[in-house]
Backbone as CSV, one residue per row, in Angstrom:
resi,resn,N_x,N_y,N_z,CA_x,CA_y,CA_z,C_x,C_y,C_z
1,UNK,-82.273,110.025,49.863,-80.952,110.614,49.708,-80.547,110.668,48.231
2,UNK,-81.065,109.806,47.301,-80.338,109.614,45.860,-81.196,110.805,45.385
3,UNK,-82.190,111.024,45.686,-83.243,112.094,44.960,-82.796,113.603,45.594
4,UNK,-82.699,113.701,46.349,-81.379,114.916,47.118,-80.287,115.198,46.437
5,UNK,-79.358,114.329,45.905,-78.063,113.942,45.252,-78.862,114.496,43.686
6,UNK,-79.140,113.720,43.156,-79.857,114.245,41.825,-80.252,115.496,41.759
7,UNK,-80.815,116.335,42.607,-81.290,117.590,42.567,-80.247,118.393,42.616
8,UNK,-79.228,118.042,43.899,-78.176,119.010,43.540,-77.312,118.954,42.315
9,UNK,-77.132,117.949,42.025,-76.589,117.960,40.405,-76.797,118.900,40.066
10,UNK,-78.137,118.486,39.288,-78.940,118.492,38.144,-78.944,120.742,38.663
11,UNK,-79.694,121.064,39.489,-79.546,122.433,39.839,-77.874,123.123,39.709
12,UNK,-76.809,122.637,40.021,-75.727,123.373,39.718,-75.125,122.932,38.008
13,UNK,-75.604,122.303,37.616,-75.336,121.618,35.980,-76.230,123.035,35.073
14,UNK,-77.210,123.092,35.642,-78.097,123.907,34.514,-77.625,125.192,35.141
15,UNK,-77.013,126.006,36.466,-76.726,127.311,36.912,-75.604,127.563,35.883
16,UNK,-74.342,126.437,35.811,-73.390,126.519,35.465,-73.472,126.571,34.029
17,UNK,-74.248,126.057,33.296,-74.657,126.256,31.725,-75.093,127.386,31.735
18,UNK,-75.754,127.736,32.477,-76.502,129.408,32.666,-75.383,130.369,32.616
19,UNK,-74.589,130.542,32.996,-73.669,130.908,33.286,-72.537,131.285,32.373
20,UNK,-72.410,130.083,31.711,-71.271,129.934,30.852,-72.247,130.596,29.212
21,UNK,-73.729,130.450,29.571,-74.355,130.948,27.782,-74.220,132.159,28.056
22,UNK,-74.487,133.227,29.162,-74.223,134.761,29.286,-73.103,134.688,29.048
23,UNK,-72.133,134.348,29.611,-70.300,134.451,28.799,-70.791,133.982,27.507
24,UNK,-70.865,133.401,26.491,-71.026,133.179,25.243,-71.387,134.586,24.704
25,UNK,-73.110,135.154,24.937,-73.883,136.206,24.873,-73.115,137.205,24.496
26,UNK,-72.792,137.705,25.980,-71.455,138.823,25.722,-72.378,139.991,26.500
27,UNK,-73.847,139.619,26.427,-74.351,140.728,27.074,-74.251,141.619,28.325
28,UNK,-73.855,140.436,29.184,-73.570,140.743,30.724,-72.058,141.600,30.849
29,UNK,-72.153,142.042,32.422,-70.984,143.009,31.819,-69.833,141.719,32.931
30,UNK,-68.640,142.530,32.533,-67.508,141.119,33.459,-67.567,140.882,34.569
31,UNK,-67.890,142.404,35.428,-67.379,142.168,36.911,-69.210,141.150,37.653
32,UNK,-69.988,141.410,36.523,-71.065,140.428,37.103,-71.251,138.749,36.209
33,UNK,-70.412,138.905,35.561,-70.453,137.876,35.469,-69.269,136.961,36.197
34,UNK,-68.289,137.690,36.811,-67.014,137.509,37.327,-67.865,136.742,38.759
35,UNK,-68.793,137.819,39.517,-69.803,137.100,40.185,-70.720,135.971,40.311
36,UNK,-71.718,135.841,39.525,-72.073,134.621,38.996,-71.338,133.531,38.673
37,UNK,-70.135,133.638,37.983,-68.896,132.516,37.956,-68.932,132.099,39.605
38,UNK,-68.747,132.752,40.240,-67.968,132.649,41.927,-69.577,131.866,42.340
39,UNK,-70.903,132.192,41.858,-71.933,131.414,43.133,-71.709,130.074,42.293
40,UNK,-71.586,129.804,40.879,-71.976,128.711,40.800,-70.619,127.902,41.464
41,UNK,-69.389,128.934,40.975,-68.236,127.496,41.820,-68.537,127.340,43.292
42,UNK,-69.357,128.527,44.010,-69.405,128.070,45.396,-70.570,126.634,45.623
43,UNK,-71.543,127.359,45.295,-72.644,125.941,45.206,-72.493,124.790,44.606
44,UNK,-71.517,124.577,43.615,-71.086,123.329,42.815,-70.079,122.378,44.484
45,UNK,-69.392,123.449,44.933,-68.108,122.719,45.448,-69.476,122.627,46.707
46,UNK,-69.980,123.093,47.231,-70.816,122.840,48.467,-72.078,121.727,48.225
47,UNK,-71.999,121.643,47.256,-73.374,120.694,47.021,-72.577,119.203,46.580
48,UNK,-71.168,119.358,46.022,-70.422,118.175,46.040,-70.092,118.016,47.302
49,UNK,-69.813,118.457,48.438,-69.832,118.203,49.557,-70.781,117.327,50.311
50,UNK,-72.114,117.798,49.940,-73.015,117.366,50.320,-73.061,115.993,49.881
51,UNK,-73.073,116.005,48.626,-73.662,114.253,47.789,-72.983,113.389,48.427
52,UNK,-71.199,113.992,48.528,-70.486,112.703,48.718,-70.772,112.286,50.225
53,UNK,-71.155,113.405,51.273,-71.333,112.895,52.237,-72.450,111.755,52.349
54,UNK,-73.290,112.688,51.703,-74.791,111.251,51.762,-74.344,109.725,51.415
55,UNK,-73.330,110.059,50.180,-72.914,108.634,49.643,-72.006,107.925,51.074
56,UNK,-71.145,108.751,51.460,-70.136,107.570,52.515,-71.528,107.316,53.272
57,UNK,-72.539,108.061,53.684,-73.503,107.600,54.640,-74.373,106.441,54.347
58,UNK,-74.480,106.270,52.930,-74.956,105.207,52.503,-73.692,103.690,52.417
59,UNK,-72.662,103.804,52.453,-71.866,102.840,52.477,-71.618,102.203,53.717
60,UNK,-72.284,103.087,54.721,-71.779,103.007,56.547,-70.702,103.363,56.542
61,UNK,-70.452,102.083,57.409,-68.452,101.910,57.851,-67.908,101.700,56.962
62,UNK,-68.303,100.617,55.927,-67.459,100.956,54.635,-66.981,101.931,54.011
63,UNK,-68.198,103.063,54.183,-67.976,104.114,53.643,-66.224,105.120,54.339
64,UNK,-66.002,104.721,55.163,-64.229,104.883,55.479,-63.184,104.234,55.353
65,UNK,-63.601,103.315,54.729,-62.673,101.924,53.798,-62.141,102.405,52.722
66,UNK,-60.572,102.397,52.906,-59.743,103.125,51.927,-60.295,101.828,50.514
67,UNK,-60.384,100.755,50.672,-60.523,100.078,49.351,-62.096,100.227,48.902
68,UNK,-63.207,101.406,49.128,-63.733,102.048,48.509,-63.353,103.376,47.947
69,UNK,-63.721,103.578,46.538,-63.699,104.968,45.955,-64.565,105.988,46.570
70,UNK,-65.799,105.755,47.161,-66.072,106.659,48.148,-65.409,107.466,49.215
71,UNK,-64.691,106.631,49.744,-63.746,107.227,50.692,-62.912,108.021,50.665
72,UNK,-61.820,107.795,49.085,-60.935,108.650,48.712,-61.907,109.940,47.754
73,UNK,-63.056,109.998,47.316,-63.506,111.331,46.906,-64.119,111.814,48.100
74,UNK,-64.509,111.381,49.344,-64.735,112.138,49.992,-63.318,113.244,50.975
75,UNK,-62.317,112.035,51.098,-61.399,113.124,51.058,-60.999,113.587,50.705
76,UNK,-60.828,113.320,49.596,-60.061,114.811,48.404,-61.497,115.811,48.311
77,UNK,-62.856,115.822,48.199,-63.771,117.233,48.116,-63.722,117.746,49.438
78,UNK,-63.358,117.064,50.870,-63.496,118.033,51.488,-62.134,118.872,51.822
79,UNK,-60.861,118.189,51.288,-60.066,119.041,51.591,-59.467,120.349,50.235
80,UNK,-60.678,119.914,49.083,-60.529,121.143,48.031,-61.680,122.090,48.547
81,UNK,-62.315,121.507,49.849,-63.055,123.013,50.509,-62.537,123.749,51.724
82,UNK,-61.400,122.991,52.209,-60.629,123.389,52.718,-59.473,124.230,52.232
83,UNK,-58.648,123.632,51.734,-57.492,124.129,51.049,-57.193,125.218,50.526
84,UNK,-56.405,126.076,51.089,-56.000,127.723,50.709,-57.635,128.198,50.914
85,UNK,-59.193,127.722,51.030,-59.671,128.538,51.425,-60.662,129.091,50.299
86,UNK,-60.802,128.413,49.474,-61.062,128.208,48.081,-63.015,128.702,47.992
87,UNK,-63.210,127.928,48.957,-64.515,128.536,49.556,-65.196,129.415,49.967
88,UNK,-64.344,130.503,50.722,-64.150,131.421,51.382,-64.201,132.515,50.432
89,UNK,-63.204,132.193,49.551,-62.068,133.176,48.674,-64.010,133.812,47.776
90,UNK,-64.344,132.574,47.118,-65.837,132.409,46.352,-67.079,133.493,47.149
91,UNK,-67.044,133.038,48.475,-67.703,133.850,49.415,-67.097,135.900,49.233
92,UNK,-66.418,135.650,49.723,-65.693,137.358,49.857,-65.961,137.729,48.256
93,UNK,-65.382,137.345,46.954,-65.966,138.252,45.806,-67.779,138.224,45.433
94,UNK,-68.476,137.346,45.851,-69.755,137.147,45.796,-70.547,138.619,46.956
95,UNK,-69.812,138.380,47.999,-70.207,139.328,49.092,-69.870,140.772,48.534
96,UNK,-68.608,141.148,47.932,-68.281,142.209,47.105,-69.290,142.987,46.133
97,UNK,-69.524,142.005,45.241,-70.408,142.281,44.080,-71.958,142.292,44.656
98,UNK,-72.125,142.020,45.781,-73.512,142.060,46.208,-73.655,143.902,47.008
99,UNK,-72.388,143.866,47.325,-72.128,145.377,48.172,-72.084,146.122,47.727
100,UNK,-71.380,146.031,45.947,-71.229,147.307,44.718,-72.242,147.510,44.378
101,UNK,-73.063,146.633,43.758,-74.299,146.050,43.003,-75.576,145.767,43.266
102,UNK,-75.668,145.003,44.549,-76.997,144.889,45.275,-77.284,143.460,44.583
103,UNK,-78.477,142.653,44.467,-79.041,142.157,43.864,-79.051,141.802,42.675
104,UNK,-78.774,142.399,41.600,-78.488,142.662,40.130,-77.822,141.554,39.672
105,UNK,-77.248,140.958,40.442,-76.057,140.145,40.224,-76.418,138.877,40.227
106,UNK,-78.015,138.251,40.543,-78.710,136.983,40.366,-79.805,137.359,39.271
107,UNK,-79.534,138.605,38.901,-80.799,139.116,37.446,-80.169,137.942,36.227
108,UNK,-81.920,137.469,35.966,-81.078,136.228,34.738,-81.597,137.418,33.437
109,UNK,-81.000,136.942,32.406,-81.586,137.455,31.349,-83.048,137.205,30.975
110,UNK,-83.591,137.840,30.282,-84.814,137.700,29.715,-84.841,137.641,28.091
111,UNK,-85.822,137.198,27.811,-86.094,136.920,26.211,-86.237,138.114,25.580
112,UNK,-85.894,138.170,24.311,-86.167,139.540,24.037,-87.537,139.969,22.983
């Protein structure tokens, strides 16, 4: 489970740097990078979902013991994947830009 947890990190840490150096660049145009913004916040907030669950699973029953910090980040990430929908919202412009665009929209840059 910790090697699971590490991967998802470590994979939305380097998307999200990815991400943010094409915004630097300038090369990409907005409405795809407006896209790419939206997968990495979706996979960041879904893969924090994930870790923390593994973690309460590793605490057991403790792991629902308000006098662990586990407990209170697991309820506050799942109700910022709940809340107004935040998830969803990520989904529908991702689904958009895949419908205008096609594919294009996971094209990484290349070296020149």
């Amino acid at each position: 489970m910790l090697a699971d947890c590490a991967v998802d990190i470590a994979v939305n840490r380097a998307y999200a740097h990815q991400v943010a150096w094409e915004m630097d660049e300038g090369t990409v145009d907005r409405k795809t990078l407006h896209a790419k913004a939206a997968i990495a916040k979706l996979a960041a907030s879904e893969a924090a979902g994930r870790v923390i669950d593994r973690c309460v699973q590793r605490f057991g029953g403790r792991g629902y013991d308000r006098s662990y910090l586990v407990e209170r980040l697991y309820r506050e990430l799942r109700v910022d994947r709940i809340w107004e929908g935040t998830s969803e919202i990520q989904r529908l412009i991702i689904a958009g830009e895949l419908v205008k665009r096609g594919t294009g929209v996971w094209q990484m840059p290349t070296a020149s």
